[in-house]
LOVO-582032 format. One record per residue (C-alpha): x, y, z; residue in one letter. Coordinates in steps of 0.05 Angstrom, whole numbers, padded with zeros to 5 digits, always signed. Layout:
% LOVO-582032
XYZA ...
END
This chain:
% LOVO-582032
+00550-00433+00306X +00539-00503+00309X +00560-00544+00241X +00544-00622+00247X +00585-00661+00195X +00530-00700+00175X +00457-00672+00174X +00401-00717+00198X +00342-00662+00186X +00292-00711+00146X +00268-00675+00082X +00218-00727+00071X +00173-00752+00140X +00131-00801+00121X +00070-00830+00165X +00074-00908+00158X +00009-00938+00137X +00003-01012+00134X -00033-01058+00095X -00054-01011+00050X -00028-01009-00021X -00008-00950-00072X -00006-00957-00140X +00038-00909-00188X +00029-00889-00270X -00023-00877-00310X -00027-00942-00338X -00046-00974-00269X -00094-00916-00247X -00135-00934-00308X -00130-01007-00307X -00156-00999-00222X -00218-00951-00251X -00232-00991-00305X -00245-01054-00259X -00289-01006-00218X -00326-00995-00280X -00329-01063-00308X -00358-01073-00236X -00418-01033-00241X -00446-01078-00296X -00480-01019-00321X -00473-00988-00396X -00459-00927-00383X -00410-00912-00331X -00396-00836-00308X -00329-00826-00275X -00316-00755-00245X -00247-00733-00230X -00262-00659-00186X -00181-00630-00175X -00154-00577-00139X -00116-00507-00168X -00048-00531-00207X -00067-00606-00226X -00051-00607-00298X -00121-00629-00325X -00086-00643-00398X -00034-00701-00355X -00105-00737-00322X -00144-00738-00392X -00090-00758-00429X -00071-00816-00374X -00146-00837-00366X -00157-00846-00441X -00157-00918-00438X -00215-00916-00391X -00258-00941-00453X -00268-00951-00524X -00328-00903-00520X -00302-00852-00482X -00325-00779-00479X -00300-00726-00442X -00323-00662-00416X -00274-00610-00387X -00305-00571-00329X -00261-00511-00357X -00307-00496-00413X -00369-00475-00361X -00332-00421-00323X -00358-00358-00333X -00306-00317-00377X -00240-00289-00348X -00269-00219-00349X -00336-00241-00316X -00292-00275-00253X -00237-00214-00252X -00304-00179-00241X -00335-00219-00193X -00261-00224-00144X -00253-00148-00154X -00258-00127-00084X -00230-00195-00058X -00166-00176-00096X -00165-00106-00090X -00112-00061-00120X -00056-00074-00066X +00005-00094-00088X +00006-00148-00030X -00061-00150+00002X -00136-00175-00006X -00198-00192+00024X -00222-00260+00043X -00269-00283-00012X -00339-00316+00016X -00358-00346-00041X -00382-00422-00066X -00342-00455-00125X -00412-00452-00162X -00408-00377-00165X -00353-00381-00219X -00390-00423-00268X -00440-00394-00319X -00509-00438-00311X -00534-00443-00385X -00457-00471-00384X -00463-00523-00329X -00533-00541-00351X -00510-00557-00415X -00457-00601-00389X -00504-00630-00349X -00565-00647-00409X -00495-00676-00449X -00480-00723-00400X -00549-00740-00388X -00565-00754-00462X -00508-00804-00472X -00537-00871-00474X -00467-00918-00455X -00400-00920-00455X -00354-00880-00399X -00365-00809-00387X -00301-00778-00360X -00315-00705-00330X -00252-00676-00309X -00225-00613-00277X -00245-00554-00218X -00309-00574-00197X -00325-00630-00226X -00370-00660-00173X -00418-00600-00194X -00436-00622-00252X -00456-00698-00227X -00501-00709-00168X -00481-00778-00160X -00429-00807-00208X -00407-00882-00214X -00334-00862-00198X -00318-00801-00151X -00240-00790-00159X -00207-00726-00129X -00139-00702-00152X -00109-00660-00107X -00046-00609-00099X -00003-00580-00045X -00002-00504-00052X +00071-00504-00042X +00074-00546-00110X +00025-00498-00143X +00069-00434-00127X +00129-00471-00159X +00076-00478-00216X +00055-00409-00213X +00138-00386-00207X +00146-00431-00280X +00082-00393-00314X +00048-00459-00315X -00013-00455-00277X -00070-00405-00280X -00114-00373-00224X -00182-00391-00219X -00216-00387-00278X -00163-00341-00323X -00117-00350-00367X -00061-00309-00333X -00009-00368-00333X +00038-00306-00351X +00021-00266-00293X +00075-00244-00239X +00085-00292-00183X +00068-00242-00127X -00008-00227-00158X -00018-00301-00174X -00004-00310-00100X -00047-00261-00071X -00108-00277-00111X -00093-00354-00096X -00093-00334-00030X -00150-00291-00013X -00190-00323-00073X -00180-00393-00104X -00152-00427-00043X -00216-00419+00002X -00266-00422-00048X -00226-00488-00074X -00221-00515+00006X -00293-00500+00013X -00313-00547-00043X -00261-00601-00022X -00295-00602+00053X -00367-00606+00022X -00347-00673-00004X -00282-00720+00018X -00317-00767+00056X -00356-00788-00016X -00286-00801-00046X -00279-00868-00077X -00204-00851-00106X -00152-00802-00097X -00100-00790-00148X -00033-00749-00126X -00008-00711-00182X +00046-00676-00147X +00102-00708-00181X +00092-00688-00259X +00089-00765-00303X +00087-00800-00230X +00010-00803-00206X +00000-00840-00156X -00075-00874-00130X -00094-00906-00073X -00178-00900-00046X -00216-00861-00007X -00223-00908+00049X -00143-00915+00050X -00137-00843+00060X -00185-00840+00114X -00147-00891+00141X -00085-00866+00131X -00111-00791+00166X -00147-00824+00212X -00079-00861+00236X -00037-00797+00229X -00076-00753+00288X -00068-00810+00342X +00006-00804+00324X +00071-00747+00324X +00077-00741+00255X +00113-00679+00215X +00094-00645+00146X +00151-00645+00087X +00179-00582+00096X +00201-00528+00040X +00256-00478+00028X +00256-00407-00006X +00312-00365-00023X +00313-00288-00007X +00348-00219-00016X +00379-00233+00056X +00374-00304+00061X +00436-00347+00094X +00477-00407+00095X +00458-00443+00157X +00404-00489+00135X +00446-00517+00073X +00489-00543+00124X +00435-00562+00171X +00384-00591+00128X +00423-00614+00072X +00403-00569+00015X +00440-00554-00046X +00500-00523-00031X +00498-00485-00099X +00448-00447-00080X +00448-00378-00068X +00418-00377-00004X +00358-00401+00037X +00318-00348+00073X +00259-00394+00091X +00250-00463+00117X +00177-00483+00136X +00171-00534+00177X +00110-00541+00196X +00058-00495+00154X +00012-00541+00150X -00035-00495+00097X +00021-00489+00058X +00059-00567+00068X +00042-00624+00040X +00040-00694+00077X +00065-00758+00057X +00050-00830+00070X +00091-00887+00062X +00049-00953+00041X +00104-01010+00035X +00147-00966+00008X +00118-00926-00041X +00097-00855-00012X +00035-00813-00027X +00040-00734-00023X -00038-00696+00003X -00039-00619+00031X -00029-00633+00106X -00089-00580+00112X -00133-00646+00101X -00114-00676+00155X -00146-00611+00187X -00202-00617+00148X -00222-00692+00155X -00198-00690+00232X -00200-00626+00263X -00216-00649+00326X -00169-00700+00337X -00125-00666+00318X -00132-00590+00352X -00178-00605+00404X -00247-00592+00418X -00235-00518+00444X -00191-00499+00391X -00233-00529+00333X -00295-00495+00374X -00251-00430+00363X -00218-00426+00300X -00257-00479+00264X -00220-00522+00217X -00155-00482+00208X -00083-00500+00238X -00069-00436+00278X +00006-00446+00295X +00055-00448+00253X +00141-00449+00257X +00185-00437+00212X +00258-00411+00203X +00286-00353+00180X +00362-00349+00164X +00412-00291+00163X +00476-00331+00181X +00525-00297+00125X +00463-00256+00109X +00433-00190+00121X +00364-00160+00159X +00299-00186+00152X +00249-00121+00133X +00231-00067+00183X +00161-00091+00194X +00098-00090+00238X +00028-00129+00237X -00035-00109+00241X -00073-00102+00312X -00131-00149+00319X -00192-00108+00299X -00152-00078+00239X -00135-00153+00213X -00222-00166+00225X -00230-00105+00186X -00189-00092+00130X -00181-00162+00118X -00232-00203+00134X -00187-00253+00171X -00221-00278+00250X -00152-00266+00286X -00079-00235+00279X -00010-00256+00278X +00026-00255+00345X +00094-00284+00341X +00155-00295+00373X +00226-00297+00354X +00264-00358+00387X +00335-00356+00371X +00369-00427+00347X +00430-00400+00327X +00463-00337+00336X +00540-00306+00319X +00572-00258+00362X +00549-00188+00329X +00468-00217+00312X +00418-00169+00330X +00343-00158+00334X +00306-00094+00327X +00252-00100+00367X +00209-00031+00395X +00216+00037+00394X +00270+00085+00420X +00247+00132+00467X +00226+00209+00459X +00230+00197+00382X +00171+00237+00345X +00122+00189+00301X +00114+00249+00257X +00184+00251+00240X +00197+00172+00239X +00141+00169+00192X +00155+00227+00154X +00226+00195+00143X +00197+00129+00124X +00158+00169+00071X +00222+00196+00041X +00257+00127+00041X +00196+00093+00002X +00195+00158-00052X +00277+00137-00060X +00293+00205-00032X +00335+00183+00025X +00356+00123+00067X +00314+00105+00125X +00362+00112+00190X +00323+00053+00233X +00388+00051+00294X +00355+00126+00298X +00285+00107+00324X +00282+00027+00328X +00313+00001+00396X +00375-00047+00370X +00383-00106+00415X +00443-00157+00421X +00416-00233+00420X +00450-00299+00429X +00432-00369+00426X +00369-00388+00464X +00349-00329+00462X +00272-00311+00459X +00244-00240+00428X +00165-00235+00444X +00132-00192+00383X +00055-00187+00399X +00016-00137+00337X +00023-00068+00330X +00102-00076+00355X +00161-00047+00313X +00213-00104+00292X +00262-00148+00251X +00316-00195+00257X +00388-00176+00244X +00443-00212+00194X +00484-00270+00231X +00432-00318+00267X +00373-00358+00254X +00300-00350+00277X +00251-00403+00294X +00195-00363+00287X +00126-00380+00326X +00063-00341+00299X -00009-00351+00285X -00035-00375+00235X -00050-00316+00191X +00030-00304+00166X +00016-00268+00093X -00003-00206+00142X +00076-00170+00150X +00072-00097+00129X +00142-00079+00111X +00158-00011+00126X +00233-00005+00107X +00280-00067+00071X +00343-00034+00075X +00339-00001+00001X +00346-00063-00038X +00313-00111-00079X +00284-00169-00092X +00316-00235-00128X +00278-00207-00181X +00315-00147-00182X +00254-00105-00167X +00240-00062-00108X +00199-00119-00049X +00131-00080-00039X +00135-00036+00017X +00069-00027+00060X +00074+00038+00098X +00005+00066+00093X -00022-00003+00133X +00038-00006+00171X +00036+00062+00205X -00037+00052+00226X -00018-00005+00266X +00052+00023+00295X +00049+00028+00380X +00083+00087+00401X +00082+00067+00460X +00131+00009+00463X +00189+00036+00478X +00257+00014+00503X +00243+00010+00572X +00169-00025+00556X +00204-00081+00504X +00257-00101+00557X +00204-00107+00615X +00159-00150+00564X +00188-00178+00504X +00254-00196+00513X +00268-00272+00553X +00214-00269+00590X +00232-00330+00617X +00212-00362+00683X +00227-00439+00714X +00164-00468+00725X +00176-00537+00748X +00240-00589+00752X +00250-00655+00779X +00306-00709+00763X +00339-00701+00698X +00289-00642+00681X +00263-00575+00685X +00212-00532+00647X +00215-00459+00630X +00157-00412+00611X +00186-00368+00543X +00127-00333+00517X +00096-00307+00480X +00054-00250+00511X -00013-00233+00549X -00047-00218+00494X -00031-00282+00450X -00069-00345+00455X -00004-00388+00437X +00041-00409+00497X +00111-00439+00494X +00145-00481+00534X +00219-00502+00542X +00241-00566+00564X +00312-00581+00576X +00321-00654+00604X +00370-00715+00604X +00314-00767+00623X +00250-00788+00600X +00201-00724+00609X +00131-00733+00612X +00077-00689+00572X +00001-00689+00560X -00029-00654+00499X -00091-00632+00563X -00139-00641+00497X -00098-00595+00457X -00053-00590+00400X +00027-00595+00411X +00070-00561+00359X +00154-00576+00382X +00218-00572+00354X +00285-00603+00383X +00326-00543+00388X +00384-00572+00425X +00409-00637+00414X +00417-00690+00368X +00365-00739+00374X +00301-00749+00414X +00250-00806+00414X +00172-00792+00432X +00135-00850+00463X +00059-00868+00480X +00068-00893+00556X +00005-00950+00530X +00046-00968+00466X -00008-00929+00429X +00041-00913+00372X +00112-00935+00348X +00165-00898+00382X +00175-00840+00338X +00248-00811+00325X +00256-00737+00307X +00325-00696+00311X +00348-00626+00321X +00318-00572+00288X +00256-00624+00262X +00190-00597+00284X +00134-00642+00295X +00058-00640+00317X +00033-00683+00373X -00053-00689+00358X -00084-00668+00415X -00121-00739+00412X -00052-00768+00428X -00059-00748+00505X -00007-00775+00547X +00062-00779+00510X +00143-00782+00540X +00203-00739+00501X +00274-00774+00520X +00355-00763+00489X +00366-00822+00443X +00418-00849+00393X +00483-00803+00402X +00447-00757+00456X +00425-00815+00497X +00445-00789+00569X +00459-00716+00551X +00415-00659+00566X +00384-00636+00505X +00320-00587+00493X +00249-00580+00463X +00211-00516+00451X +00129-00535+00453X +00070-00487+00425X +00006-00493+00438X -00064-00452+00447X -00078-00425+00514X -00153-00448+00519X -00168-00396+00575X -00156-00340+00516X -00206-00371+00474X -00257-00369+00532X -00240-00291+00541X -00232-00275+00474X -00270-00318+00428X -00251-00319+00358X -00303-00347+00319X 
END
């Protein structure tokens, strides 16, 4: 196991942004707006503030107040439809499964009540002068064309902290109270893209942005510096701020790696680059502003994944790495996910999750199970995983899942449909599509949860996805380091590792002690250092600052960026050191077409 005595994982990647300014509190939000307002010259003076799921709408009234001496506010809350008329309407999106939904079609308009919004509407209408502050979800639906268009926006790993301290509700309900795992899901399949619909529709109007991440500590700089600001970030590397989770067989390695808190019982999860999930932040002269790095995807997709990817998968981020650690730990679920045309199906979602298991660190008795044993009997495996879900017996997995010894570098290919986990003692950079909430557990070991409840087991998806047919013979020949040199030169060489035929993500392993030279080819790059200290990434035309990241960082490379070099620097300066690089195999899109 490596242990560095100092960590030098940045928690916190910020994209410069220069001559732009920020401005923080409540005090100096409102003072900014009201010289917009004084500006206008007009009497009456409408200012709509539209915000995403988890902004505290109370915080934004309360800190606008000063807008005006005749001030009236209208909270978009009060047009919803009622709680039981939008459980109604998300029924089948939510579905009964404990775990599982359907991706929800719907406009944002659908979940207000018209007499409501009309209403709202005449009220504003009628008011002769003064400042008319509409705040909340939506708010840009009740004004065509307001004075003041100010978004206030949240990244959904904030809003699950929310969600985990009963602050937050779904989508029109008042279910604050709710368990964590259903507010999820319904966030997920529900509020999320109805709420990302209605953000696209309209970021280019936005005159202001307000980041409420920070509770007390908004932040505002204008719609033209955040185009600016995106606009910079996909002609650059950059990285999203990544997160950490605990779990019931989480493990000690990224507290030392990435500097968490040591108290801690463990971390499970570190995602580094989740961009749905991450947030982004900006750094203008020192003051940083936090945005979901999904609108970066939203406002750029093409710079930023390349014409044949956004032609393919629209305006979604389709890779995504994280980390999964067992060091001092135990196994990850028995799981499987779904095949292709069950994920279209059952789920509503355009493609699956493929993924790989690339080994960073890895102790002398780490594992992976990965395929099936052969001659085993599904009938009896299944029947036995039956009997372990009722509590009636343990579920014996050495006695039909093939149990393979890994070490360090390592890489374990796990296309859909294929049997699998990750043992105790070593830690996972994990490579997938897109599409991660899709896991169906079918076995965790007969314990529980942090919660002390029994983690949702999915058996009744999982076995309709299960191939028999990968055995041990069939995993060794395919799955496991299927790795093959595909070029070297001086100080260099590059290694094919994955993931399989049937994926549309490729990775690539670069191990070098000179200056190596890549070229995005029009397409997205998604790499972390995984050997080494330090590594600096370069435009060959000076196109963007030198750009420093360190081992175990992951960072995208736009596919606008083009030509860019990857050389040891600072303490690895001379030393051979490595990268592993994603990206989408563009000749799978043409065959397969996912959109």
């Amino acid at each position: 196991m490596t242990v560095q005595t100092q960590s030098t994982f940045d928690k916190y990647p910020a994209v410069s942004v220069e001559g732009e300014t920020c401005l923080t509190g409540w005090e100096a939000i409102a003072g900014t707006l009201r010289q917009h307002i004084q500006a206008t010259g007009k009497p009456k003076t409408i200012v709509v503030v539209d915000a995403y799921l988890g902004v505290y709408t109370d915080e934004v009234i309360a800190g606008l107040s000063t807008l005006s001496d005749q001030l009236t506010v209208i909270e978009t809350g009060h047009a919803l439809r009622s709680p039981g008329e939008i459980d109604e309407l998300v029924n089948d999106f939510v579905t009964d499964d404990p775990v599982f939904g359907y991706v929800c079609p719907f406009e944002l308009s659908r979940f207000y009540d018209e007499a409501e919004l009309a209403t709202c509407q005449q009220t504003i209408q009628a008011i002769a002068e003064g400042v008319v502050l509409v705040v909340g979800i939506g708010a840009a639906l009740f004004v065509d064309q307001p004075n003041v268009l100010v978004y206030a926006d949240m990244p959904r790993w904030e809003i699950q902290l929310r969600f985990r301290q009963n602050r937050v509700n779904n989508l029109g309900t008042q279910n604050a109270d709710a368990v964590f795992a259903y507010q999820y899901k319904r966030a997920f399949y529900v509020d999320w893209k109805v709420l990302d619909r209605h953000k696209k529709s309209f970021m280019e109007r936005w005159d202001y942005v307000i980041d409420t991440t920070r509770e007390d500590t908004p932040k505002l700089i204008s719609g033209t510096t955040l185009q600016k600001a995106m606009a910079l970030a996909v002609r650059r590397p950059f990285r999203v701020v990544p997160f950490f989770d605990p779990g019931p067989w989480g493990g000690q390695w990224l507290k030392e790696i990435c500097d968490l808190d040591r108290s801690a019982v463990n971390y499970a999860w570190g995602f580094d680059c989740v961009p749905e999930e991450n947030s982004l932040l900006f750094n203008f002269d020192g003051e940083t502003f936090e945005i979901p790095s999904i609108d970066v995807v939203f406002s750029h997709p093409v710079e930023l994944l390349g014409e044949q990817v956004y032609a393919a998968f629209g305006a979604e981020f389709p890779i995504r790495f994280d980390f999964l650690d067992t060091i001092e730990g135990g196994n990850l679920s028995l799981q499987v996910h779904p095949l292709h045309e069950y994920m279209r199906k059952q789920f509503g979602m355009p493609y699956t999750q493929n993924e790989s298991y690339y080994f960073l660190e890895a102790k002398e008795d780490a594992c992976v199970y990965l395929g099936l044993k052969e001659d085993i009997h599904p009938a009896e495996m299944i029947a036995d995983l039956e009997k372990a879900q009722e509590g009636e017996a343990h579920f014996d997995a050495d006695k039909y899942v093939e149990k393979w010894p890994i070490k360090k570098h390592d890489h374990a290919l796990i296309p859909a449909g294929t049997v699998h986990c990750s043992g105790a003692n070593s830690v996972v950079l994990e490579i997938s599509a897109t599409p991660f909430n899709f896991t169906f557990k079918l076995w965790d070991w007969g314990r529980t949860g942090l919660d002390g409840k029994p983690r949702p087991i999915s058996l009744e998806h999982g076995k309709k996805n299960i191939q028999w047919d990968r055995t041990t013979p069939w995993t060794e020949a395919n799955l496991l380091n299927q790795i093959q040199e595909i070029g070297r030169g001086d100080g260099w060489r590059e290694e094919r590792t994955g993931l399989d035929e049937d994926s549309f993500i490729e990775t690539r392993r670069h191990w070098f002690s000179k200056t190596v030279a890549h070229d995005t080819q029009g397409v997205v790059n998604v790499i972390n250092l995984i050997e080494g200290d330090e590594a600096t990434v370069e435009s060959p035309s000076g196109a963007f600052e030198p750009f420093v990241v360190h081992y175990a960082e992951t960072f995208i490379v736009p596919a606008a960026v083009g030509t860019y070099t990857i050389k040891p620097s600072g303490v690895s300066e001379g030393r051979e050191i490595g990268t592993l690089k994603a990206y989408i195999r563009t000749e799978k899109l043409t065959d397969n077409p996912l959109k």
